[in-house]
N, C-alpha and C positions, 0 to 999 in steps of 0.2 A: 504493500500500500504506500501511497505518497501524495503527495500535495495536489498532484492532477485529480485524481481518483477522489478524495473528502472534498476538493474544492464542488466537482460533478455533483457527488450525493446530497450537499449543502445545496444546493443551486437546483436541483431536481428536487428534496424534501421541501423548499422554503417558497418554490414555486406551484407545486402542486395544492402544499397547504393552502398559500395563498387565492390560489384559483379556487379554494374549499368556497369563498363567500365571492366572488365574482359573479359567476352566473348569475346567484341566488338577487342579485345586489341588480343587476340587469335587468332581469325580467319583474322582476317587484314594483322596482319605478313603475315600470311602465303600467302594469297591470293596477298596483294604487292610482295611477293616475287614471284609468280608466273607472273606476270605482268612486273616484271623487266628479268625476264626469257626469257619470249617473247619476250621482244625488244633487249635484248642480242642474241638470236639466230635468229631474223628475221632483226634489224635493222630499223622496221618501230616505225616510230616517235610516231604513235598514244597508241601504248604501253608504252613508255618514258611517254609524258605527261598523262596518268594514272596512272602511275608508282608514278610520283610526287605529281599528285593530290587527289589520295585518302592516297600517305604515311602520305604527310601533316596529315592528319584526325587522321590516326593511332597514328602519333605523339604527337599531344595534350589530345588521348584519354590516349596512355601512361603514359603522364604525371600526369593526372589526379588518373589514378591509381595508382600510384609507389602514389602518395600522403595519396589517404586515404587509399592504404593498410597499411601505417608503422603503422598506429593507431590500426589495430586487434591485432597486438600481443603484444601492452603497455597495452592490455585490461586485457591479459592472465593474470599478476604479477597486474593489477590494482584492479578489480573486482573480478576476477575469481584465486583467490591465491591458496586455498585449492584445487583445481582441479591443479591447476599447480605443487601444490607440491606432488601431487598424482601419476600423468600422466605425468608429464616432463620427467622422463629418456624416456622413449618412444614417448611419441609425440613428445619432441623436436627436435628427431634426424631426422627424413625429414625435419622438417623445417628449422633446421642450413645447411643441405644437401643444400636446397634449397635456403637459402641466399648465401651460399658458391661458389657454382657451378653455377646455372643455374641464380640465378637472376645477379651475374655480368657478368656470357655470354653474357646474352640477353642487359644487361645495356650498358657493353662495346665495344658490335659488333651495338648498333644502333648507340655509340656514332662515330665510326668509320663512318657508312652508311651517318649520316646527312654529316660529316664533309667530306665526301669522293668522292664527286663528283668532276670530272676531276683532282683527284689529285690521288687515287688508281688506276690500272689498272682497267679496266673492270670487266676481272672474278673477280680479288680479292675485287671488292666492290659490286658484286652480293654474289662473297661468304659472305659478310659480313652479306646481310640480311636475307639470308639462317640461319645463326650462331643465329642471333637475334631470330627468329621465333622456332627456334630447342631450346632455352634456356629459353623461355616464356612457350615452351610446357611443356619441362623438369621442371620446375616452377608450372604450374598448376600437373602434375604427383605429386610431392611429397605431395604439401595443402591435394592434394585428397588422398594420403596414409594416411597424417594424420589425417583427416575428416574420415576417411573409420576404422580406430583403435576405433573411437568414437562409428561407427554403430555396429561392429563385434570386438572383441579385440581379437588380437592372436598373437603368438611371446612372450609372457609375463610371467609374475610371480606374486604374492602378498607375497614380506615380509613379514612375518609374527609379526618381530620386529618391521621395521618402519611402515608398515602398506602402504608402497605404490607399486604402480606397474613398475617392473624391466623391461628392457626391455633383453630376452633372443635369440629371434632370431629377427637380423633384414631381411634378403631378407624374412621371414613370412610374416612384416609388409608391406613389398614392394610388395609383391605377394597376400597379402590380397585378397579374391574372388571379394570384394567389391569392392576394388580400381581397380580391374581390368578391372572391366563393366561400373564402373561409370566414368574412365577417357574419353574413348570414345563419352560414352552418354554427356560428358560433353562437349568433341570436336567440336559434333555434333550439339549441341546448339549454339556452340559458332560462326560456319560459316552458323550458319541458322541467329544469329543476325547479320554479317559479310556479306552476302551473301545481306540480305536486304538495309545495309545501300547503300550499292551500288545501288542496283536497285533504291532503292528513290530519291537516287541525281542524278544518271544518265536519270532517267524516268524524272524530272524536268526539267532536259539542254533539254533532247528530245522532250518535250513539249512546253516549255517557246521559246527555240532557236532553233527553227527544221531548220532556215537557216543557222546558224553557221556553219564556216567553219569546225567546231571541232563536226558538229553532230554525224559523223562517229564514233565518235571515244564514243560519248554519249550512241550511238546506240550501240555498243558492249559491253559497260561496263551493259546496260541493260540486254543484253541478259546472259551477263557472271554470273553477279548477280544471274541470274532468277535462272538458272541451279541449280548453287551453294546452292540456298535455296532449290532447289525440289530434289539432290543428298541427302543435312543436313536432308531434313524432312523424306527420307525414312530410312536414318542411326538412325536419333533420334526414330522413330518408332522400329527396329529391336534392336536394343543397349535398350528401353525400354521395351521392352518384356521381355530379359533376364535378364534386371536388376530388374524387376517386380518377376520373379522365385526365383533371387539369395534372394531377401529380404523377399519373402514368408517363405524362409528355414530361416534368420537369425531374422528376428525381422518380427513375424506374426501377432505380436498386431499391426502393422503400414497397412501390408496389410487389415487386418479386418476393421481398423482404414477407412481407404482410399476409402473401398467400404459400410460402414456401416453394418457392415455386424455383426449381435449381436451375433446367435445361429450358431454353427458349421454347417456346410452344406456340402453334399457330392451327388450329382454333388451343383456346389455353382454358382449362377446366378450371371453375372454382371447387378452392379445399374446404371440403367439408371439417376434414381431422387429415393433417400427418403428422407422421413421425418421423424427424430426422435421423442420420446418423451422429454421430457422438461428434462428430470432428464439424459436423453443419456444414457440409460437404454435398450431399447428397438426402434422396426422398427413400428411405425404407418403408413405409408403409403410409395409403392414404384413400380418403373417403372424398372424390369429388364428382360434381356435376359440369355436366359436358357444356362449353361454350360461355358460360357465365361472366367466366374471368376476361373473354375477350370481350365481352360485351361491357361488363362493368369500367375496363380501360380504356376502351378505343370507341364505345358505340357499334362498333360491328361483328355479331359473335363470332366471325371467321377473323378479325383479327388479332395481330403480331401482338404477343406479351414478352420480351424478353427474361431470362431467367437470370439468377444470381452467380452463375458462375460462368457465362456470359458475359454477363456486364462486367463481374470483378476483372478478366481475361481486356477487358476492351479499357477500364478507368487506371490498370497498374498501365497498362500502353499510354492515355494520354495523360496519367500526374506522375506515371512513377513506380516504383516499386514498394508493395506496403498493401494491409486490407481495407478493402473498403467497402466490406460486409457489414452491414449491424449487427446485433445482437439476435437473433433469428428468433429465438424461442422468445424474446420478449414484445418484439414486435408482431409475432405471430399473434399471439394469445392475446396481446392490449385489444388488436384489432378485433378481436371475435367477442371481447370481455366487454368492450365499445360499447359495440350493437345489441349484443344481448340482454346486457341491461337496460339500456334505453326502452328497447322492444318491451320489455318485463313492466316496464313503467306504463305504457301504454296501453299492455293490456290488464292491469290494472284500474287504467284510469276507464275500460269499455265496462267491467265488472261494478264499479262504483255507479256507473252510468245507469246500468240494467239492473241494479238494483233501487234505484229510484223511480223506478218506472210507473207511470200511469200513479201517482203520488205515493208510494210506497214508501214506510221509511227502514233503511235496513238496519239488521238487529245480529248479523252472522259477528261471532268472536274473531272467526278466520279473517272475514273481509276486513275488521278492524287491526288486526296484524298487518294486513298484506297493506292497508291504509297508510298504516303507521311507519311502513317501510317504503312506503316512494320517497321520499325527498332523497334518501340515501342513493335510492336505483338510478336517477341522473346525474348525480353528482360526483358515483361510478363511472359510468359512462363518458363524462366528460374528463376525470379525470384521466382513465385510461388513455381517452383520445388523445391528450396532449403528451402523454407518455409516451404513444408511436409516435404521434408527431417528431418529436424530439427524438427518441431514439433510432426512430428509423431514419434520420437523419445525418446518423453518427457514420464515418466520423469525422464527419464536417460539422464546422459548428459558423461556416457560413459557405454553404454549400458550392464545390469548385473553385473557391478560394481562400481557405481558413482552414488547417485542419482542428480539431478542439484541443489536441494536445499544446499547439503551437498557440492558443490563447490565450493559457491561463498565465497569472503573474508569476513571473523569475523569483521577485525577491520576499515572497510570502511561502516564507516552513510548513510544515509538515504540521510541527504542533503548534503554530499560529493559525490554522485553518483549519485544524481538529478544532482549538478551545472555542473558536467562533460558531461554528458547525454546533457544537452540543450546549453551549450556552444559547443561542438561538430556536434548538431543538427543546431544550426545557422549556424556553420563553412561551414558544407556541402551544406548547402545550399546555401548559397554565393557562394560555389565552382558551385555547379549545372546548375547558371545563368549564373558564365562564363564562363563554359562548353559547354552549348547549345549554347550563342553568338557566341562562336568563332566556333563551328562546324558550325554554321548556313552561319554564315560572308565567312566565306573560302568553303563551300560548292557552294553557291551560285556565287563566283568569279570565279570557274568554271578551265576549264587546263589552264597550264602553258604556259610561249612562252618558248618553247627549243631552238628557231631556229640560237640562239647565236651559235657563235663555240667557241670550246675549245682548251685552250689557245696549243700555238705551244709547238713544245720541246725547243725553247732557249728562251721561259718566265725563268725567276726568280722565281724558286719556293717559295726560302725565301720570296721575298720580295713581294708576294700576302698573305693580310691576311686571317687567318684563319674564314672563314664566313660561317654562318647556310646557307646550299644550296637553302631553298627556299625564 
């Protein structure tokens, strides 16, 4: 082990955690924002207190992430210096775009939203959470421009003096193919994790409190969820097709990587299950369907999928001598570990559906487990996702021009990057407990009382202090 090696598992532990409250933090926006919509334009109550109930959630999930996001980019200049000094003119610029712009929109306009009950007008503190959710998106768009320069580089240069890469067009890097399909698919995950938390707290009040005066309103938030994941799961499916094509054309060792796939194949079967050899050299045994894989890469089931051992024969030709194989069993299995949860989410959310049918309320112990366990089944999925992503990447860590050994910092030890790693590693995890407590605590307390009224016009506005709404 060595300073490469802990620098990775820090950088892969600190980024997956972090993705933990992303999505969830994405889809929230938007979907509170769509709930305070409703009671804006309808007036009924039972929107308001959902409106409050689930933004609370959003709000500590926020918090949670503005926290261990600021630590990914001290990683950049911590760990990973030589990559920074290589790839800064270019990668940095969406992500100052994106401190600059979109994270104080969204900072600024929730700051308004909390603080903004009965003291903004109406529209202007719905526009408020509109403003928030438009600058979380615009927030995740740019990460992904600059994640998506990593998979495909374009817009650039290589001085040939300094030896690093200039950036020459930026709306290239914004237009990137990559970033294109992957901001969606990423959307898409993100109100398939969004979509569930909902159903699982609402399915709970529905269950636990089917006498509550507030079922009605449990009852909707169920069904709104449900949709919401079964809308995410067929956009995550169609958004990963194409992003399955776009990355057969740019990085083919990741596709070949994905499906095990060693010898070029034309028509090329999708792997149901194989098994490698020991050495990931070759396919000892495997369960696939004919044409799939050409289909799922190219759109044409009679076309070309190149294989892994293939490409590796064609990439030591044009970088060099050295592998440039991934990690096969890892990318294999993220890939299948992806989808299948995702899927598992969805058809949960059709079960929760059909059991509210024709006004039923359900009462199954099972279905309230299986309830209880969505938010986890995308938040799998997505993690996984960014695990191939990234690993199937390896081991380029800017693909065709970077390799990731050649990024990390020269003059950062072994046990300077261990004590940072497991002091970071406690940290979040501490974070993690009181994470889930407090999601769990204020989930379980269930809606708010609105029924208070707001204050007249010859209140003092001075003299009410300023106080967090809920």
């Amino acid at each position: 082990m060595d300073a490469l090696d802990v620098a990775r598992w820090q950088f892969g532990v600190t980024t997956v955690y972090h993705f933990l409250f992303v999505p969830l933090t994405i889809g929230l926006s938007v979907l509170v924002a769509i709930l305070q919509t409703m009671w804006h334009r309808t007036g009924n109550e039972r929107y308001l207190k959902l409106t409050k109930f689930y933004g609370k959630l959003f709000l500590i999930n926020f918090a949670m992430g503005v926290v261990t996001g600021i630590v990914q980019e001290f990683q950049f200049g911590m760990n990973w210096s030589d990559y920074s000094r290589f790839v800064g003119d270019v990668f940095g610029a969406p992500l100052a775009i994106e401190a600059l712009v979109a994270f104080f929109l969204e900072s600024t306009f929730i700051g308004l939203w909390i603080f903004g009950w009965d003291r903004l007008p109406k529209r202007a503190h719905l526009a408020s959470i509109w403003a928030a959710a438009i600058g979380t998106n615009l927030s995740a768009y740019f990460i992904l421009a600059a994640n998506s320069f990593m998979q495909n580089p374009v817009g650039y240069r290589i001085n040939p003096d300094s030896g690093r890469a200039e950036l020459t067009d930026f709306p290239a890097v914004l237009t990137n193919k990559v970033a294109l399909i992957t901001f969606p698919h990423t959307l898409a995950g993100s109100f398939l994790v969004a979509g569930s938390l909902i159903v699982a707290v609402g399915l709970w009040h529905v269950i636990r409190n089917r006498d509550s005066a507030d079922a009605g309103a449990y009852r909707f938030a169920t069904k709104f969820g449900s949709w919401v994941v079964l809308v995410a799961s067929a956009a995550v499916l169609f958004t990963g097709d194409i992003q399955g094509k776009i990355m057969t054309d740019v990085q083919p060792m990741k596709m070949a990587a994905a499906e095990g796939l060693y010898t070029t194949e034309s028509p090329a079967s999708f792997s149901v299950l194989t098994i490698g050899s020991l050495d990931g050299s070759r396919e000892v045994f495997a369960i696939k369907i004919p044409y799939l894989l050409s289909y799922l890469g190219t759109g044409d089931p009679n076309g070309t999928v190149h294989g892994i051992n293939d490409l590796q024969a064609q990439y030591a030709t044009q970088y060099g001598a050295g592998s440039y194989t991934p990690i096969i069993p890892v990318t294999y299995w993220s890939f299948r570990f992806m989808i299948a949860f995702g899927m598992a989410a969805g058809a949960i959310a059709l079960l929760v559906l059909w059991s509210q049918r024709k006004g039923r309320t359900p009462s199954s112990t099972w279905l309230l487990r299986a309830g209880l366990a969505m938010p986890v089944l995308p938040l799998l999925a997505n993690s996984f996702g960014w695990i191939f992503t990234e690993m199937g990447r390896q081991p380029w860590i800017v693909f065709g021009e970077m390799l990731t050994r050649n990024g990390v910092s020269r003059s950062v030890s072994l046990a300077e990057v261990l004590t940072s790693f497991t002091a970071f590693t406690l940290i979040y995890a501490t974070l993690a407990v009181i994470e889930v407590k407090l999601l769990l605590r204020y989930a379980k307390a269930g809606v708010p009382d609105v029924s208070e009224q707001a204050p007249t016009d010859d209140t003092d506005d001075a003299e009410r202090p300023l106080a967090f709404a809920y």
